[in-house]
C-alpha positions in Angstrom: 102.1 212.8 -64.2 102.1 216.5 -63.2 104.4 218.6 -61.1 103.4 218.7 -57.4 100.3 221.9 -57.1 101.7 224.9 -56.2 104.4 227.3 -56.9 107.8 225.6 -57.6 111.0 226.7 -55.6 114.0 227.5 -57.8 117.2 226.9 -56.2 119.9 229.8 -57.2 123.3 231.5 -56.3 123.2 234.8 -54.4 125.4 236.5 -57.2 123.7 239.4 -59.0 124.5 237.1 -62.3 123.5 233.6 -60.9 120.1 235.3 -60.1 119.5 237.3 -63.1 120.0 234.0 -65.2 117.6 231.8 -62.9 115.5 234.9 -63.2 115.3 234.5 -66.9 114.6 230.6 -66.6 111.7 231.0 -64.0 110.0 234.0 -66.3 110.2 231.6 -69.4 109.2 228.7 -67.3 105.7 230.6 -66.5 104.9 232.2 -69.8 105.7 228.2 -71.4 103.3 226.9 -68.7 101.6 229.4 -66.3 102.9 227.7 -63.2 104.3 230.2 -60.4 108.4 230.0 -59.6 109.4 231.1 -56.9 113.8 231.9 -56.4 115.7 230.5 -53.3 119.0 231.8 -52.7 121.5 229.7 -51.7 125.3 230.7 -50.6 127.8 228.3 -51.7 131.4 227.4 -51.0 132.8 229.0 -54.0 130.7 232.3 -53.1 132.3 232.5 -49.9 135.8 231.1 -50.0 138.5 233.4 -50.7 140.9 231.1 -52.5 141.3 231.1 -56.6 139.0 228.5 -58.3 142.3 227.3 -60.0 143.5 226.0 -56.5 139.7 224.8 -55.7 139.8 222.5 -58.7 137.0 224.1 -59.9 134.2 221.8 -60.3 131.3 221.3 -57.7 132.4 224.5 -55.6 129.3 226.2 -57.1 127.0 223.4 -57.1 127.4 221.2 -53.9 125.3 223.8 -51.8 122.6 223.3 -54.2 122.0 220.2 -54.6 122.0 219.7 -51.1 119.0 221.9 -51.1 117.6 219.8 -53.5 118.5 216.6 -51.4 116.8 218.6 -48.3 113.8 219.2 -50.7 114.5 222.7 -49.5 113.6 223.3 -53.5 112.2 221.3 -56.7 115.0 222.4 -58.8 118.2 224.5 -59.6 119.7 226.4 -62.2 123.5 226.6 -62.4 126.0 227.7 -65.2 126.7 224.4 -67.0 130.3 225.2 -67.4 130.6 225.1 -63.4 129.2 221.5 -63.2 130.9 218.5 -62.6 131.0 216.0 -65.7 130.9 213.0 -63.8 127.1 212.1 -63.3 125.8 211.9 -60.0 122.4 209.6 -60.2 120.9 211.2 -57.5 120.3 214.3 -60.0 119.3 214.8 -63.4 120.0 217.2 -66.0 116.0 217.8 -66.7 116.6 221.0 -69.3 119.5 222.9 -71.2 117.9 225.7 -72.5 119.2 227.2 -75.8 122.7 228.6 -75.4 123.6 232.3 -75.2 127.0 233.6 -76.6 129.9 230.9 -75.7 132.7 233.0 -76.6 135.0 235.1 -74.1 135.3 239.1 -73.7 137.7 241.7 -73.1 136.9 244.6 -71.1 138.5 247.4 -70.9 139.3 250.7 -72.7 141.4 248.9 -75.6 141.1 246.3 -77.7 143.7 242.8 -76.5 146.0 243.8 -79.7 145.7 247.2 -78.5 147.5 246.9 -74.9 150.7 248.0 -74.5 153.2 245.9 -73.4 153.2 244.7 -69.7 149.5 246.1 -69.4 147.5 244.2 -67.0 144.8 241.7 -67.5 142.4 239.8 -64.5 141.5 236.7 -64.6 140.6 234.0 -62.2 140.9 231.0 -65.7 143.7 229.2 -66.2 142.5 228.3 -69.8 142.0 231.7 -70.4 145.7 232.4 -68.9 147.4 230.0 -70.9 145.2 230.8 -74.3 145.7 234.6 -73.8 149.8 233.8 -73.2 149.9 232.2 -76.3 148.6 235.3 -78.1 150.6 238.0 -75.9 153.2 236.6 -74.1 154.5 240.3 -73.1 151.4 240.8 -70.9 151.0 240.2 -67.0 147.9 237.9 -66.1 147.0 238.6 -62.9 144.5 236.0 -61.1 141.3 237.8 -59.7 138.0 236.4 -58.2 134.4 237.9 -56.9 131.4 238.7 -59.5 131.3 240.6 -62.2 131.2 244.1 -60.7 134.1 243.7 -58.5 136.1 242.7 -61.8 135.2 245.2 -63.8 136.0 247.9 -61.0 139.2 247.1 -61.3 139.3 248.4 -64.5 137.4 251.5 -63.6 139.7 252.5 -60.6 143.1 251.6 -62.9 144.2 248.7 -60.8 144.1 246.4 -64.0 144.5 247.5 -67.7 141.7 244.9 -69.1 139.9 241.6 -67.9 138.4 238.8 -69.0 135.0 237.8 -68.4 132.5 234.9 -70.2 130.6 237.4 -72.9 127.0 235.5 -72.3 127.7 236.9 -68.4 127.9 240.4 -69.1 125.2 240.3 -71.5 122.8 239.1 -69.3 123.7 241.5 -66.3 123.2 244.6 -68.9 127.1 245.2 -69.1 127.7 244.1 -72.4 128.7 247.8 -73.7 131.8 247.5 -71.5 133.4 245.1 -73.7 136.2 246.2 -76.0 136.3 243.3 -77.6 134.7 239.6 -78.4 137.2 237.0 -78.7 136.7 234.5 -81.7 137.1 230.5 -81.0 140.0 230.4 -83.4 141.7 233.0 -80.3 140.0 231.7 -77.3 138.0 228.4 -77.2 135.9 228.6 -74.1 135.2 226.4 -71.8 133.0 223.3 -72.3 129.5 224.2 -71.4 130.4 228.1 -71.5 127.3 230.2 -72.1 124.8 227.4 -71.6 122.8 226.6 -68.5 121.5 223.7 -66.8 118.2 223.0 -65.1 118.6 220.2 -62.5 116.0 218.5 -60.3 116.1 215.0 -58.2 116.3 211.8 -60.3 113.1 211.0 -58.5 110.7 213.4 -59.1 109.4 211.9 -62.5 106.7 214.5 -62.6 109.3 217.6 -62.8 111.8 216.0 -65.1 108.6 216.1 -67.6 107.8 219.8 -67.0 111.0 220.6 -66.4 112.2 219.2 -69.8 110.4 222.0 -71.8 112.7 224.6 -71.6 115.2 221.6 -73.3 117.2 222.5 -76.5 118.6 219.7 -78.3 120.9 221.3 -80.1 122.6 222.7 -77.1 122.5 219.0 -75.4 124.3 217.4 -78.0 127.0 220.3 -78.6 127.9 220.8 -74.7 127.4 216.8 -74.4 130.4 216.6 -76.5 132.4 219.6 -74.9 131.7 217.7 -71.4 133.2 214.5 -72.9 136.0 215.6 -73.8 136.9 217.6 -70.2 135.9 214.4 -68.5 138.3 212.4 -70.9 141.1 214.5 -70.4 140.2 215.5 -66.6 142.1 212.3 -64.6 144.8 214.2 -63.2 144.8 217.2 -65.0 144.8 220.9 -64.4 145.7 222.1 -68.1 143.8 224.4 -69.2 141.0 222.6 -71.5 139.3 224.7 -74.2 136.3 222.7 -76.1 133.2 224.1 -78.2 130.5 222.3 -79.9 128.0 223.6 -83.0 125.2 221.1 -83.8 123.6 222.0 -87.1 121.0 219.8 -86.8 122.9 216.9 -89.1 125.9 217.5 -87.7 128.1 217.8 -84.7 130.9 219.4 -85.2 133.3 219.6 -82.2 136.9 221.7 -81.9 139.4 220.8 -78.6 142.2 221.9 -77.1 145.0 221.4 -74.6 147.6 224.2 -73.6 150.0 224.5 -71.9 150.2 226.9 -69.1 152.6 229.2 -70.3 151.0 229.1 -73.8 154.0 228.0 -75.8 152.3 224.3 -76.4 148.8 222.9 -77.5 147.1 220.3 -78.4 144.2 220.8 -81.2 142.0 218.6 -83.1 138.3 219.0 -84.5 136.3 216.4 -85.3 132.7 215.7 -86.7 129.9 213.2 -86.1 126.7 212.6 -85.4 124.5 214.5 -82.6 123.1 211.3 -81.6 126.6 210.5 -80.3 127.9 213.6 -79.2 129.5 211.9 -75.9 131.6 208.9 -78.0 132.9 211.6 -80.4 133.8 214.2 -77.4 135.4 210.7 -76.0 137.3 210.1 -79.4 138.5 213.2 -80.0 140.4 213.2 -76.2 141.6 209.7 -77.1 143.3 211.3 -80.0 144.7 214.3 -78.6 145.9 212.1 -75.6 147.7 210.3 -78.7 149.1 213.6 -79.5 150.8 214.6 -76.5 147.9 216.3 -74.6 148.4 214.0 -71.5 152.6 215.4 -72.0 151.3 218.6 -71.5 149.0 217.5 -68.6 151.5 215.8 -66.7 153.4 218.8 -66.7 150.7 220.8 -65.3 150.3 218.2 -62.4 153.7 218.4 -61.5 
């Protein structure tokens, strides 16, 4: 089958970052195949709202306004930032295409380097994971919760408000601010967020024709690794509001998956790595929860709950 003639609508956030990113998958989308995209932006509750994304639950706050475009057939497909999608699958959609991953890891930005802060300095950021990981490295620093894009974080540095903040390093590399960052934070520091630094092309479960040209752009190796990430958070995700750290590497033999737990304070975690096949990247993300459940991680989830 082929894609229905004409140029194809492209769903996006408004956000300078959201649109540079959907900008990048329409331009590769047309040199692959030589079919026209065209971006639709789209507001969504999590653009708007003024509460933190911690007291939102996260999940679906960037996405709902979306796919109800897609629902609408206001446009053929969407492009979000994988980390913000729900893991539980709705079957109205499909995940058509994960294109190859960019950087996964976290970044610092600011003047100094995170060992480099002086005591009590000030860092922003709207993650509890990144909160509770950053606590358990400097527990004599304030975190301070922040929201709004990338620019509006990052001025706060600028006019002194905040010593340093935290942003996703794949982010500011796309938007051109990548020679802001004072430092890249290393897994074994700060495991990011499942899906962090990967994007995902979705379309309607019922437009057969897309799905196929829609599934160019796919990178299996970047399935299979945030497959397993995904696992895991939906594993662990029943009643929890820990922060949830998971990364993925698929070497083309082997998965090889790293979780963690923390608590929100820092002072406890739950961490265990596993390994397995690619072809069963979402039974070993679902293992590897059973055993850190088995650990204590659902201790240290209740807690957060309460």
């Amino acid at each position: 089958m082929t894609t229905r003639a004409g140029t194809l609508r492209l769903g996006t956030r408004r956000s300078l970052m959201a649109t540079t990113q959907s900008g990048m998958v329409a331009d590769a989308y047309t040199r692959r195949t030589g079919r026209a995209i065209e971006l639709v932006g789209v507001t969504t509750f999590g653009d708007v709202t003024k509460a933190h994304l911690a007291q939102l639950g996260g999940t679906g706050v960037f996405v709902n306004a979306l796919r109800d475009k897609l629902i609408e057939d206001e446009v053929d497909f969407a492009v979000h930032s994988l980390k913000d999608l729900p893991t539980t699958q709705d079957p109205r959609f499909v995940l058509a295409a994960i294109p190859a991953r960019h950087d996964h890891r976290d970044a610092l930005v600011g003047t100094h380097k995170f060992a480099d802060l002086a005591p009590g300095a000030r860092v922003g950021t709207g993650s509890p994971r990144r909160v509770a990981m950053l606590s358990a490295l400097r527990p004599d620093l304030e975190y301070v919760p922040i929201r709004g894009n990338a620019d509006t974080r990052i001025g706060k540095v600028t006019s002194g408000e905040l010593d340093a903040v935290v942003l996703a390093a794949a982010g500011l590399e796309r938007i051109g601010r990548s020679h802001e960052i004072a430092q890249i934070f290393e897994t074994e520091e700060l495991l990011p967020a499942p899906g962090q630094g990967a994007l995902a092309v979705e379309c309607r479960a019922d437009r057969a024709d897309l799905i196929e040209f829609l599934r160019v752009l796919d990178d299996p190796s970047t399935r299979s690794a945030v497959i397993a990430e995904r696992a895991v958070l939906n594993a662990l995700e029943a009643g929890c509001s820990a922060p949830v750290g998971a990364f993925a590497a698929d070497d083309g033999h082997t998965l090889n998956l790293t979780a963690v737990v923390v608590s929100i304070d820092g002072r406890e975690a739950v961490r265990k790595s596993a390994a397995g096949s690619p072809s069963e990247a979402a039974k070993l993300g679902r293992l590897l929860a059973a055993e850190m459940i088995a650990e204590g991680a659902d201790r240290l989830m209740g807690e957060q709950s309460h």
